[in-house]
C-alpha positions in Angstrom: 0.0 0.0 0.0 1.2 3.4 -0.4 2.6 5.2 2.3 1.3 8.6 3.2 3.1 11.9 4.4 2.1 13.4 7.5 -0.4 16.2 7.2 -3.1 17.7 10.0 -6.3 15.2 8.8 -9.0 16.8 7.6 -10.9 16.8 10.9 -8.5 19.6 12.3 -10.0 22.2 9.8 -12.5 24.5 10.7 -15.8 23.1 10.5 -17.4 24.8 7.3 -20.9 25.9 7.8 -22.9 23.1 6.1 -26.8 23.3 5.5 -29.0 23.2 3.1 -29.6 26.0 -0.1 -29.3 25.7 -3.5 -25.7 27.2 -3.5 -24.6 26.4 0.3 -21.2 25.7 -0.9 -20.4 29.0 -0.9 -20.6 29.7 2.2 -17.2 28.4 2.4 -15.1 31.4 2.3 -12.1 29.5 0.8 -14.5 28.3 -2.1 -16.4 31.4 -2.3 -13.0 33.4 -3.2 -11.9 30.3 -5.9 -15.8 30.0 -7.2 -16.0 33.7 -7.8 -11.9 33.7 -9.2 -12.9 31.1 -11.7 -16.1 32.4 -13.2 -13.7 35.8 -13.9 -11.0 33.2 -15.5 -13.0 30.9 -17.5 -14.9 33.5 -18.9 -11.9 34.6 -20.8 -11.0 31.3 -21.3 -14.2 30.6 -23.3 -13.0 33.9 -25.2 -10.0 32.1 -26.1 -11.4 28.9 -27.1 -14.2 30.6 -29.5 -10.9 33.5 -31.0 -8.9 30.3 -31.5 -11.5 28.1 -33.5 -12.2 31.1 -35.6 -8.2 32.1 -35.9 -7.9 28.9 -37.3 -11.0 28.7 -39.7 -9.7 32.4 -40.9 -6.6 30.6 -41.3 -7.3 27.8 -43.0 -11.4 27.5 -43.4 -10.6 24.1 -42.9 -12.7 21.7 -40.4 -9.9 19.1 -40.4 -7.4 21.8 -39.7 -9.7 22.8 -37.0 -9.7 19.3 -35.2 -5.9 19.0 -35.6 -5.8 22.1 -33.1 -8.5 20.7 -31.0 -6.5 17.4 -30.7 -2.9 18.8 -30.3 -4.8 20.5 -27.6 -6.5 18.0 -25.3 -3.5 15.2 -27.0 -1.7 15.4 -23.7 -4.4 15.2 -21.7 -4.2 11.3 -22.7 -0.4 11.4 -22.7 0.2 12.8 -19.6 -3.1 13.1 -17.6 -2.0 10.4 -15.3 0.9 11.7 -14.3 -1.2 14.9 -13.4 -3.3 12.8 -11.1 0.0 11.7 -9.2 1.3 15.2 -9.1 -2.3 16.0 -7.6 -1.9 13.4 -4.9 1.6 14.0 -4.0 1.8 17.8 -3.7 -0.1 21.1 -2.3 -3.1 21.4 -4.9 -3.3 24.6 -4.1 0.5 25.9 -5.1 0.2 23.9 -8.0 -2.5 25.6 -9.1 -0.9 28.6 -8.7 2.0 27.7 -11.3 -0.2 26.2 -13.6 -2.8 28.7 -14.0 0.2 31.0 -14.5 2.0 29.1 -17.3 -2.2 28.7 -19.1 -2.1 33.2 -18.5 1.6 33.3 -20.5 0.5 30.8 -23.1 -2.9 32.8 -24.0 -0.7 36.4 -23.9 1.9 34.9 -26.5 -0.9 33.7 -28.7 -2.6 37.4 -28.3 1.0 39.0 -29.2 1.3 37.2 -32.2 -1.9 38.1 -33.6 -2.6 41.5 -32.9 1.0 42.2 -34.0 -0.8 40.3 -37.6 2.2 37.8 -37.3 0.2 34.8 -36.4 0.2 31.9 -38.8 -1.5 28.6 -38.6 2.0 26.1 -37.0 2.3 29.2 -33.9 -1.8 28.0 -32.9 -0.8 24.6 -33.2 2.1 25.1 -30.9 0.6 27.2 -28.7 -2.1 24.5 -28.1 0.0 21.6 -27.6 1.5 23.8 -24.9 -1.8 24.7 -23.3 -2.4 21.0 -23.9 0.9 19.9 -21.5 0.1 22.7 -18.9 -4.0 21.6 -18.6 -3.1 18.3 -18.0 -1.2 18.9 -14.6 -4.0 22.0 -13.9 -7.2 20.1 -14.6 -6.8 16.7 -12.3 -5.7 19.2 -9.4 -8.4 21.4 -10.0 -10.8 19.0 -9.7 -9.4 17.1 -6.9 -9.1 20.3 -5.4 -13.2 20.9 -5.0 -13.5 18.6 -1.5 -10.0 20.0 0.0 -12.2 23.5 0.2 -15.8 22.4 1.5 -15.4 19.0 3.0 -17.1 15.4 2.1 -20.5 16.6 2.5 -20.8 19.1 0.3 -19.1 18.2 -2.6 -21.9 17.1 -4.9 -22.8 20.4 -4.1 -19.7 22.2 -4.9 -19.0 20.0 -8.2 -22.8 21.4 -9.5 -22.0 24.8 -8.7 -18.4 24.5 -10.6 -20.4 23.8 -13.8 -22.7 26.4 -13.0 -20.0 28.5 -12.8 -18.2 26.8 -16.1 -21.7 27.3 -17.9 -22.0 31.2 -17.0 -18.7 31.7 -18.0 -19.6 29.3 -21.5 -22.9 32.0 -22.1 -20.8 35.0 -21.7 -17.6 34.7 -22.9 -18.7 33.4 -26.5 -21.2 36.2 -26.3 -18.0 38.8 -25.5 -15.4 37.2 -27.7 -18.2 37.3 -30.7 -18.9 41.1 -30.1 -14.9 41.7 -29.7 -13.7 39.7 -32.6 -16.4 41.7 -35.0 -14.7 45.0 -33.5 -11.1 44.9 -33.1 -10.1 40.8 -34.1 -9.1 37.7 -32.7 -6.1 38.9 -31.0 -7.6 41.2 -28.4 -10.0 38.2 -26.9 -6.6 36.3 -26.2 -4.7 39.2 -24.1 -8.2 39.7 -22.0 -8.2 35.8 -21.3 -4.7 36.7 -20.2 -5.7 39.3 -18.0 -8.7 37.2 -16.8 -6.2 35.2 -14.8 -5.2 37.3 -12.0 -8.7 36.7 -10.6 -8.7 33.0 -9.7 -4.7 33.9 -8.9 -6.0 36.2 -6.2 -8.8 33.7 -5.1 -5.6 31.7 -4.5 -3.6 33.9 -2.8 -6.2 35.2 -0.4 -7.3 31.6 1.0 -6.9 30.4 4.7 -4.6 27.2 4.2 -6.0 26.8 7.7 -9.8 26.4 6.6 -8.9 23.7 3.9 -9.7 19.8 4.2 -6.6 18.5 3.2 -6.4 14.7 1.7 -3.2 13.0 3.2 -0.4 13.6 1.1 1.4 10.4 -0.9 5.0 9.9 -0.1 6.7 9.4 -3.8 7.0 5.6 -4.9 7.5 3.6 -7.4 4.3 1.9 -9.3 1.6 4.5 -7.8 0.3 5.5 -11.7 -0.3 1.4 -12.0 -1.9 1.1 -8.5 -4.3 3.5 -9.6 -5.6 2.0 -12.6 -5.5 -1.4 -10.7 -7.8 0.4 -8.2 -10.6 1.5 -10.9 -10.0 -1.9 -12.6 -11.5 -3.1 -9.4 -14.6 -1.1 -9.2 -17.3 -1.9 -11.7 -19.2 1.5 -11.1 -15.9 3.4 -12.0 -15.2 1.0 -15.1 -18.8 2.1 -16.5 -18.4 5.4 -15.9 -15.2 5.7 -17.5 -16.6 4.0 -20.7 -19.3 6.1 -21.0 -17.3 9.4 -20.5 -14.7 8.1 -22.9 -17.4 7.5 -25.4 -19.8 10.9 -25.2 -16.6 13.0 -24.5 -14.7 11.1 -27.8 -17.6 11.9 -30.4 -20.3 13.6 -28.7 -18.6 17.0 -27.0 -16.9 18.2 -30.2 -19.2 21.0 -30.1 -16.2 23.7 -30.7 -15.9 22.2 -34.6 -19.4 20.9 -35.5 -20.9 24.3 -34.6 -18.1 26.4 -35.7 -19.2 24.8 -39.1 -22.7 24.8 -38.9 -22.6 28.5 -38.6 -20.4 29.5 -41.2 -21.1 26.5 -43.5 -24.4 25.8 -43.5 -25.8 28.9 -42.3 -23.4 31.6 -43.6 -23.3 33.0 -40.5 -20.1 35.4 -39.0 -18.4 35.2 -35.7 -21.3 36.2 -34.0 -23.2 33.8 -35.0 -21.3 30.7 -33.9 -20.7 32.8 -30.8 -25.2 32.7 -30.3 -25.0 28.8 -31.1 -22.2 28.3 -28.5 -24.2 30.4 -26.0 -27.6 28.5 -26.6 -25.8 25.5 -25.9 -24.0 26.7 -22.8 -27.5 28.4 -21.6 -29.0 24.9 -21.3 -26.4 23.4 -19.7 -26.6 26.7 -16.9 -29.8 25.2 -16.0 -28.7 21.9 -16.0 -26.0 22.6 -13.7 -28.5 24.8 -11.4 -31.0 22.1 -11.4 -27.7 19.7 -10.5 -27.3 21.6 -7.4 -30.4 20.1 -5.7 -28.3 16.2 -5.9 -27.2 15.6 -2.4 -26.2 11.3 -2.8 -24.5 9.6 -5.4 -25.9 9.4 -8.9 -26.7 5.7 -9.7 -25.2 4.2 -12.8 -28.9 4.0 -14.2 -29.2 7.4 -14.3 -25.9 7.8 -15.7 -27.0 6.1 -19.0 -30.5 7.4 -19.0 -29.2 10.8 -19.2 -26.3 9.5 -22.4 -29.0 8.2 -24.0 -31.3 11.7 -23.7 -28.2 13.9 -24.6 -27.3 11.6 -28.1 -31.2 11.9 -29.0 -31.0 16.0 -28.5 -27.9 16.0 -30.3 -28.7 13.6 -33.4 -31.8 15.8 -33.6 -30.1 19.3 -33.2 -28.1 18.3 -36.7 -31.1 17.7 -38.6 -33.1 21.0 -37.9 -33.7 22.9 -41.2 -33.3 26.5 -39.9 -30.4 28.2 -37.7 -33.1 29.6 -35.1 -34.6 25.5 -34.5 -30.6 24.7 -34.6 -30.4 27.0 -31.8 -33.2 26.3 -29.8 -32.8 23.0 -30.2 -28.5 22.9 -28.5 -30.4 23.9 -25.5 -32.3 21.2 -24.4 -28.8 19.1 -25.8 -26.7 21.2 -23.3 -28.9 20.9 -20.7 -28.7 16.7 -21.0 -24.7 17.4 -21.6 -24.2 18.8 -18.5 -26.8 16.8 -16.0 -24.4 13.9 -17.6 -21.4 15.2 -17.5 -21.7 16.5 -13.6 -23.5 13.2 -12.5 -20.3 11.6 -13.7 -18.1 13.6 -12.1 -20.2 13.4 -8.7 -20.5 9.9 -9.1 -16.3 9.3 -9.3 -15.8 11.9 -6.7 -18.0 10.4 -4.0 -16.6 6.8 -4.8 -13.2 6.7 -4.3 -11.1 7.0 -1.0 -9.1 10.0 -0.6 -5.5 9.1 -0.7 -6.8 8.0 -4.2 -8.7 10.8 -5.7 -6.1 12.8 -7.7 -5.3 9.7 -9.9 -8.5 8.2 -10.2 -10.1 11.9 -11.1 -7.1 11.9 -13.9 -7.8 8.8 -15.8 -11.5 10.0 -15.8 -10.2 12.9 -17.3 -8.4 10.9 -19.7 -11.3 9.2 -20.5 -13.2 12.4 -20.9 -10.7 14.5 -22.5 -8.6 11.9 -23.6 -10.9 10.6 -26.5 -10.4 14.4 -28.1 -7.6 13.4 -30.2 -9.2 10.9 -32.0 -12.7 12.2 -31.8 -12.2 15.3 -33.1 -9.9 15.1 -36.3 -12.8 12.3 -37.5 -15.6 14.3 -36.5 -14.3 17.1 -38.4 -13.2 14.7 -41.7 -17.1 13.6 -41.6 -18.2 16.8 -41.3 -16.2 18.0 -44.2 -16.8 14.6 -46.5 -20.3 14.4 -45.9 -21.6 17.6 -44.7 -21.3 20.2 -41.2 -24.7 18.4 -40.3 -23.2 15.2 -40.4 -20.6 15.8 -37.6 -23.2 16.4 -35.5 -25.5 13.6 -36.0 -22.8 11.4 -36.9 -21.4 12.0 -33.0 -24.7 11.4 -31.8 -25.3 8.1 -33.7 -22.3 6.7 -32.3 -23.2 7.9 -28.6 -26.4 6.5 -28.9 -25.6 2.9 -30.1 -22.5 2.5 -27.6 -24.6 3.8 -24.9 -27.9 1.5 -26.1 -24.9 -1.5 -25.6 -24.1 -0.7 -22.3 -27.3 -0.2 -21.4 -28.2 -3.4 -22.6 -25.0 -5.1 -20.5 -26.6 -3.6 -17.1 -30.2 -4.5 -17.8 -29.4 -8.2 -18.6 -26.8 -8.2 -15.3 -29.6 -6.8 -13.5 -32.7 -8.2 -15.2 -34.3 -4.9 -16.0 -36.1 -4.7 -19.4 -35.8 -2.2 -22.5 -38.7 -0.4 -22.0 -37.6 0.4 -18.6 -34.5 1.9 -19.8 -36.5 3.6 -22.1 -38.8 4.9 -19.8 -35.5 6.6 -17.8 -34.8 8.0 -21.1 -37.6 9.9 -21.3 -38.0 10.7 -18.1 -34.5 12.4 -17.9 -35.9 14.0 -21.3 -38.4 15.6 -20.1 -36.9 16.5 -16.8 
């Protein structure tokens, strides 16, 4: 077993005021400054991500090119994610955080550099990505694992909805901003503010009370700890599904940054402010999602957890096939709402399964497995969507989702005796929820 360092236990912190509320998580003061730091950051990183995809279509007006920046991007994520779990479980999350969420602010000002100077060219996005790509995947493991250390055990379900409120706010308003600021001064200027946008979770940072945190023990460094934590999810049958499910929907079901980058200015002729509005009706629904997420207090049941897959590859199979932009539109809203009650069950679900000493790995490979699939997913997304059609990399992502999800699915109702209709039934119910 791996041996552990000695830190105060998590019982010598400040009791945080628990209770009930919608949004009792923050009042933790430690995660009230980080909550309110990160809704500041990632709306300029939401800035960044819409400026890039439409840098690169400028560029190149080229879907594939489009996913090859995507997957240089999240590329390291599966290369090095793991490792980023370790790092999460042998050090301070919250010093790491500070010198990662630097390195993501210096990586975002060189891009902006480039291009206002009107220097940028197609191989400096490509770099630049594969460098946010090594940095996230040390950033994003900690991050998450980070969410208990600041409110405890018992409000973490909690804390993990209001992050993707928080990550959903910040997806409706910074592809709203960027779309307005690219139309009036360019690309370049959305990357410098994203730049800027980092002091605030810096200075959530900064201003914390070590003191008031609920520390997990720290892991002494050792050989084989990477292995013993995929031997742990091995183990666990509820962590094995939701992997595979995560790997799947996040693989060829959240490439939303390509397919409706294309549907705008493909199929509907539409500028930079128009993909922007498609990006913010899907980020709108999955706001509510992550509101009405809030309200989940116990662990989300693997039934649920397919139910919900099968809802979201319905919305999106059916969002590809509407005639008009406006039903396009209307339509991403329902599909971000079933994105994100699916996305933060999972999360929830990993979170509140695995033992502490354990929760920086185990959150990186499900990372991995979310964010790991990109690389793949995204480059053959975008190849469909230019062979056959923009509309095609959206319903072709759904089909997929759908009839991998249908299989599992199948696997737990025969294991567990439960019929189709029944499944179907959850379906709809999550649907219509």
């Amino acid at each position: 077993m791996t041996s552990v360092a000695a830190r105060p236990p998590a019982s010598t912190a400040p009791s945080a005021p628990h209770g009930e509320g919608m949004f009792r998580s923050l009042r933790v003061r430690n995660y009230r400054l980080y909550a309110s730091g990160q809704l500041i950051s990632l709306t300029g990183t939401w800035m960044q991500r819409v400026a890039q995809d439409w840098l690169v279509l400028e560029l190149t007006n080229s879907g594939t090119a489009l996913g090859v920046v995507t997957a240089l991007q999240f590329g390291p994520a599966l290369l090095f994610g793991l490792w980023g779990g370790v790092i999460a479980d042998r050090g301070d999350k919250r010093k790491i955080l500070f010198a990662t969420q630097g390195a993501l602010a210096l990586v975002a000002l060189l891009l902006g550099v480039l291009d206002v100077a009107g220097v940028v060219q197609y191989w400096h996005v490509l770099v630049l990505a594969m460098l946010l790509g090594f940095v996230s995947a040390v950033d994003t493991p900690v991050r998450q694992s980070f969410v208990v250390e600041m409110v405890g055990r018992k409000d973490l379900a909690n804390a993990v909805a209001i992050n993707s409120t928080i990550f959903n706010a910040a997806r409706i308003m910074g592809p709203a901003i960027a779309g307005g600021m690219i139309a009036a001064v360019g690309t370049g200027w959305a990357f410098l503010a994203n730049a800027l946008s980092s002091a605030a979770v810096l200075c959530g940072l900064w201003m914390m009370r070590p003191a008031e945190l609920y520390p997990a023990p720290l892991v002494r460094r050792a050989r084989g700890q990477l292995r013993e934590g995929i031997r742990y999810v091995r183990r666990r049958a509820d962590l094995m599904l939701t992997m595979v499910l995560v790997f799947v929907i996040g693989t060829f079901g959240l490439n939303f940054q390509i397919t409706t980058a294309l549907m705008a200015k493909q199929v509907f002729h539409r500028g930079a402010s128009g993909y922007g509005l498609l990006s913010t009706s899907l980020a709108v629904g999955a706001c509510v999602g992550a509101v009405l997420a809030t309200r989940r207090s116990a662990r989300p049941t693997q039934l649920f957890l397919v139910a919900t897959a099968i809802a979201f590859s319905m919305f999106e199979i059916a969002s590809g096939v509407m005639p008009g932009y406006d039903l396009t539109a209307l339509l991403l809203v329902p599909t971000g709402l079933a994105m994100l009650t699916l996305t933060t069950a999972a999360n929830s679900s990993v979170q509140l399964g695995v033992e502490p000493t354990m929760r920086g790995r185990v959150m990186a490979l499900y990372l991995v497995c979310f964010m790991g699939g990109t690389p793949f997913g995204a480059p053959i997304v975008g190849w469909l969507a230019g062979v056959a059609g923009p509309r095609w990399g959206l319903v072709g992502g759904g089909l997929i989702c759908l009839v991998t999800t249908l299989a599992i699915a199948a696997i737990i109702g025969q294991r567990r005796g439960l019929t189709p209709s029944y499944l179907a039934q959850r379906a709809s119910r999550v649907a219509h929820a």
